[in-house]
C-alpha positions as CSV (number, residue, x, y, z in Angstrom):
1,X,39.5,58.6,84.7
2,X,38.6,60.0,81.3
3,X,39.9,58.8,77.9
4,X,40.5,62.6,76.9
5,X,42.8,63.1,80.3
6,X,45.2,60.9,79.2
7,X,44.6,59.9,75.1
8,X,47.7,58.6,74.3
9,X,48.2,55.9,76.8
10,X,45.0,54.9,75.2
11,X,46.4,54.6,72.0
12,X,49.2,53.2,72.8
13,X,47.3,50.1,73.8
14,X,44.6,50.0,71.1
15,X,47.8,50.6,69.0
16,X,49.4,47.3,70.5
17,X,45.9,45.4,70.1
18,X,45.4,46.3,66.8
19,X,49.2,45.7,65.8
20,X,49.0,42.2,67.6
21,X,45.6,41.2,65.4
22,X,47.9,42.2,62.2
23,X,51.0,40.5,62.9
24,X,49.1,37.0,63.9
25,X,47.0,37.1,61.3
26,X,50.2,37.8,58.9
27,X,52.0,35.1,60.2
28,X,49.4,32.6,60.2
29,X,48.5,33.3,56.5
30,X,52.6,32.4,56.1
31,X,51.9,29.3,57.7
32,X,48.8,28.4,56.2
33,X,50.3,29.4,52.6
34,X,53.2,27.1,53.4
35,X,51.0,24.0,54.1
36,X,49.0,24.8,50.8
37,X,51.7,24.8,48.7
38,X,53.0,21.5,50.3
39,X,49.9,19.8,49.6
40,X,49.0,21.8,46.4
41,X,45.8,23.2,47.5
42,X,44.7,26.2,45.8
43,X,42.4,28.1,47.3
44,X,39.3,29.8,45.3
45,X,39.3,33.3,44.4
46,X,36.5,35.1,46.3
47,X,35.1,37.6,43.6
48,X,33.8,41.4,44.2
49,X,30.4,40.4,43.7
50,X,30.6,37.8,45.6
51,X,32.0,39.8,48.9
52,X,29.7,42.5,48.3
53,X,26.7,40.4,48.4
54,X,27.7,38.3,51.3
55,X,28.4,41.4,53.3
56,X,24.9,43.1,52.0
57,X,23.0,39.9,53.2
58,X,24.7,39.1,56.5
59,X,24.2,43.3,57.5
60,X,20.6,43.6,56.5
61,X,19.9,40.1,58.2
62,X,21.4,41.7,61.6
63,X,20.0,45.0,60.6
64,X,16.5,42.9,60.9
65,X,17.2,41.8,64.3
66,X,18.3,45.4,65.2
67,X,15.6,47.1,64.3
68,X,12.4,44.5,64.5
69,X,13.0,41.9,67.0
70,X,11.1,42.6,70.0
71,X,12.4,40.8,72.3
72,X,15.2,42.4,73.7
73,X,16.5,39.0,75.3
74,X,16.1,37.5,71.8
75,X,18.9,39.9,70.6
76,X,21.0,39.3,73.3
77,X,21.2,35.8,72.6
78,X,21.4,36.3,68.4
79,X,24.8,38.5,69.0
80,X,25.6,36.2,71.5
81,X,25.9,33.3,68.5
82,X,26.6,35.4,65.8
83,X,29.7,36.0,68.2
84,X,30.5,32.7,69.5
85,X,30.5,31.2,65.5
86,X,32.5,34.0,64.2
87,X,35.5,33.7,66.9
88,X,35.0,30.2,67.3
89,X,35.7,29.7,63.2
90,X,38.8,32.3,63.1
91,X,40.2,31.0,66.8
92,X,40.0,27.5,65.0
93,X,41.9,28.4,61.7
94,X,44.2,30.3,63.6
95,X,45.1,28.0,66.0
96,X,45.2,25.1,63.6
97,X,47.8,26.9,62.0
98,X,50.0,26.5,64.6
99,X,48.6,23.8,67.4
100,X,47.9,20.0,66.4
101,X,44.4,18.8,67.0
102,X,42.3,18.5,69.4
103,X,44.4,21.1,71.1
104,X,43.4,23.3,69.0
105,X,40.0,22.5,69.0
106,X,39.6,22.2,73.3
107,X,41.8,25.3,73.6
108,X,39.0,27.8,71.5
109,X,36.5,25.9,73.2
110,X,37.5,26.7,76.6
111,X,38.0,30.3,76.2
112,X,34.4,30.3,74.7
113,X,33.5,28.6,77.2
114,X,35.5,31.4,80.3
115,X,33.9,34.3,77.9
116,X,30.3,32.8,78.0
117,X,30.3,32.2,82.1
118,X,32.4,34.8,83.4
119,X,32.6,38.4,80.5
120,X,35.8,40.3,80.7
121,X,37.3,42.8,78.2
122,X,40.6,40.4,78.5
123,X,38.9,37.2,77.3
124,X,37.0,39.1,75.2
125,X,39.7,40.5,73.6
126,X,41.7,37.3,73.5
127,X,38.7,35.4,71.3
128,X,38.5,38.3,68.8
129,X,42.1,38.8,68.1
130,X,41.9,35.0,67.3
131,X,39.0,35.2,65.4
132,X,40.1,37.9,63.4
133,X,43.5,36.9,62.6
134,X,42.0,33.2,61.4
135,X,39.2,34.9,59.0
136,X,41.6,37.5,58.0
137,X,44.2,35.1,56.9
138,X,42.4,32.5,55.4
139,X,40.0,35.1,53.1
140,X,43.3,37.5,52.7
141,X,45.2,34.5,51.1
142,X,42.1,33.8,48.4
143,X,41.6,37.9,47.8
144,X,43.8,39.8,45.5
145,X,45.6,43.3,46.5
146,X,43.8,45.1,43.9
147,X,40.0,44.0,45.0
148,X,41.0,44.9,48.7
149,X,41.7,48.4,47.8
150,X,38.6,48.7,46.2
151,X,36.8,47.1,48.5
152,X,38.4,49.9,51.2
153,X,37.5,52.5,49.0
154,X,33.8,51.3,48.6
155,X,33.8,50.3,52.6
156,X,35.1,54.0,53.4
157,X,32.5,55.5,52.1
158,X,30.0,53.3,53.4
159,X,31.7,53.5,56.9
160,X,31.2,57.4,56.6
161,X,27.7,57.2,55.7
162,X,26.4,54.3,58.1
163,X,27.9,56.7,61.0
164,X,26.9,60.1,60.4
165,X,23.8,59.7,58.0
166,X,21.9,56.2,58.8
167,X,23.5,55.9,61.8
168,X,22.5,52.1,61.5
169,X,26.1,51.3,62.4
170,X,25.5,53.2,65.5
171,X,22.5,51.4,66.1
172,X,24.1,47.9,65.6
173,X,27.8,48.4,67.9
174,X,24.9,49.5,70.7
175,X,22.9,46.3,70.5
176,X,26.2,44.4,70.5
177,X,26.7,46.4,73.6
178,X,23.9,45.8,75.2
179,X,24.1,41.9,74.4
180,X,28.1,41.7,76.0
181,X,29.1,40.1,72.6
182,X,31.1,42.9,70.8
183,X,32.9,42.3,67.3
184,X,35.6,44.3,67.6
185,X,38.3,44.9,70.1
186,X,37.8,46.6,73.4
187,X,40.2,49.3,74.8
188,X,40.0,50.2,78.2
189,X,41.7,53.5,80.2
190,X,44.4,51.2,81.9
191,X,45.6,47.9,82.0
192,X,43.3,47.1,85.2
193,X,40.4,47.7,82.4
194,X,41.5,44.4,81.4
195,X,39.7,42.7,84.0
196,X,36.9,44.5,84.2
197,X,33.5,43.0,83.4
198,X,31.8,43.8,79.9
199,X,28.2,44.7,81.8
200,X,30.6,47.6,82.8
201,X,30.9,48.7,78.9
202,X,28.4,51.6,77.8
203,X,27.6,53.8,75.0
204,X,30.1,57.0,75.7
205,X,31.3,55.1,78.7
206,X,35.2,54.6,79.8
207,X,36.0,52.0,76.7
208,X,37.1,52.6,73.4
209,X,36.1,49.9,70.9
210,X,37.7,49.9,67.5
211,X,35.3,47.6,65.4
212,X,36.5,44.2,64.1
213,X,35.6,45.5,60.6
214,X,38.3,48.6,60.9
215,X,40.9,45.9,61.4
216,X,40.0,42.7,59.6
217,X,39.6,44.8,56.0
218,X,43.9,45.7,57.4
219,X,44.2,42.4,57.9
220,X,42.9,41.3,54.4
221,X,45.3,43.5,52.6
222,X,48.3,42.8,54.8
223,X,47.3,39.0,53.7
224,X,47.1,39.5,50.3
225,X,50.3,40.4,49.2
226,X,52.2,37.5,50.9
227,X,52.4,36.1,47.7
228,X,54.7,39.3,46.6
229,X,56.9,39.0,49.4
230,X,56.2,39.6,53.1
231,X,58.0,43.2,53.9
232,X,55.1,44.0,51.3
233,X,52.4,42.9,53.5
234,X,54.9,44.6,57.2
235,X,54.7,47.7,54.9
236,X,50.9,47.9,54.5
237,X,50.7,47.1,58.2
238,X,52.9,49.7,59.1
239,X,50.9,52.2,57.2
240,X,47.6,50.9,58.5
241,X,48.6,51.8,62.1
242,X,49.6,55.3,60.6
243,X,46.0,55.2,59.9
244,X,44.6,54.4,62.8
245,X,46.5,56.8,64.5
246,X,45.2,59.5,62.3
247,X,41.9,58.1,63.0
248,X,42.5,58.3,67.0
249,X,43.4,61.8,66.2
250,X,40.3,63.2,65.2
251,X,38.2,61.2,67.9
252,X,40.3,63.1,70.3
253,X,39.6,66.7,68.9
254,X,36.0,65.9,69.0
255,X,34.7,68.9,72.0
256,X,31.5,66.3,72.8
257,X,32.5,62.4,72.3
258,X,30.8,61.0,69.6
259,X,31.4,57.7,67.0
260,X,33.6,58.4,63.8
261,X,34.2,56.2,60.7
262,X,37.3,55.3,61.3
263,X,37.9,53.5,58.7
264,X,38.8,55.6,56.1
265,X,42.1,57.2,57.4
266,X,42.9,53.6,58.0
267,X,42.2,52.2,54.3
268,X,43.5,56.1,53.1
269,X,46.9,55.3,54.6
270,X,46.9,51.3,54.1
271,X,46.3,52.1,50.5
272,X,49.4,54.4,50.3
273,X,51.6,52.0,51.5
274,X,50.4,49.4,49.0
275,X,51.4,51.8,46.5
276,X,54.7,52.4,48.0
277,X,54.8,48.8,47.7
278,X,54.5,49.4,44.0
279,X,57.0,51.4,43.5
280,X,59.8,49.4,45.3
281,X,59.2,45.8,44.8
């Protein structure tokens, strides 16, 4: 089976992927925001700079691995961590959010634990919609609207260069490949894809992956206006699928399949509805 035979069964499940990631990660920011304001916590702005240089430092460390490591093992196991620390943080804010401890704690540990000795696209999957939806709600809720949107704009254009002119991005998702620790989620043909190993998942191969960074930047601005009311944040997320769907689009027009940004019809559209957002609240 080929993803161009039948495209829109695809996207109807990277659709519901993607639209699960959002809504948990909106939801859990509620939840977390509640709690806050209980116990008058205020969480500290993050700053442009201070994203820009995080982001800058963590991709040039990985780009160093990448490119310069020699040992091809030695990768493996460096995505393998670099995966296991970023779900295992989001899975743990998230599930805090709505579990009391340790079940929270023992519960991201075991499906670490099923991921690390036995790699399918569902536990896979599982781990980064947790992961995602606990980063995205805790940094969405200490970002404001207006630096997302910039940040989108900025990331768009990087997207767009890192794939067709550096190709370092392209570089980077196929060392995650090869290492069976992928951020971002994976979408297979079919629902029996689900159960497939990820030593099955190849370059060009019979899985879509939509990379964690297309939906956690989403995620941020769907977060960051719960403080305005949440059909704001439903609106954004309705236009961010818009996006995505525009962004499905063009990977299915392609005549030869090859990687797109697709970012930017994702942050195009998300920015639009935060401007309808504007006008209405």
């Amino acid at each position: 089976m080929d993803l161009f035979n039948q495209p829109w069964k695809v996207f109807i499940v990277e659709a519901f992927l993607f639209s699960l990631t959002l809504f948990l990660g909106i939801a859990t920011a509620f939840k977390i925001k509640s709690v806050l304001e209980i116990e008058k916590i205020i969480l500290p702005p993050i700053s442009f700079w201070n994203f820009i240089i995080s982001f800058a430092v963590a991709t040039l460390f990985i780009l160093f691995i990448v490119y310069w490591a020699k040992f091809k093992e030695g990768k493996k196991i460096f995505f393998k961590i670099l995966f296991v620390l970023a779900v295992f943080l989001g899975g743990l804010f998230c599930l805090e959010a709505w579990l009391p401890e340790p079940a929270s704690f023992l519960i991201i540990l075991l499906l670490i634990f099923w991921w690390w000795q036995k790699s399918i696209v569902f536990n896979q999957n599982i781990l980064i919609i947790l992961g995602l939806a606990g980063l995205g709600s805790v940094l969405g809720l200490s970002i404001s609207p207006f630096l997302v949107m910039l940040l989108l704009g900025i990331f768009s254009i990087y997207d767009f260069i890192a794939v067709y002119k550096t190709k370092h991005m392209i570089k980077m998702a196929k060392a995650m490949i090869e290492s069976r620790a992928i951020l971002g989620l994976v979408i297979p043909l079919d629902v029996f894809g689900f159960g497939e190993s990820l030593e099955k998942i190849q370059p060009g191969g019979e899985f879509l992956i939509l990379g964690g960074g297309d939906v956690v930047f989403s995620l941020l601005f769907c977060v960051s206006l719960i403080p305005f009311g949440i059909l704001n944040s439903l609106i954004v997320a309705f236009f961010s699928l818009v996006g995505l769907f525009v962004s499905f689009y063009f990977f299915i027009q392609q005549k030869t399949r090859q990687p797109i940004p697709a970012l930017p019809p994702i942050a195009l559209f998300s920015i639009i509805g935060y401007l309808l957002t504007l006008i209405i609240r």
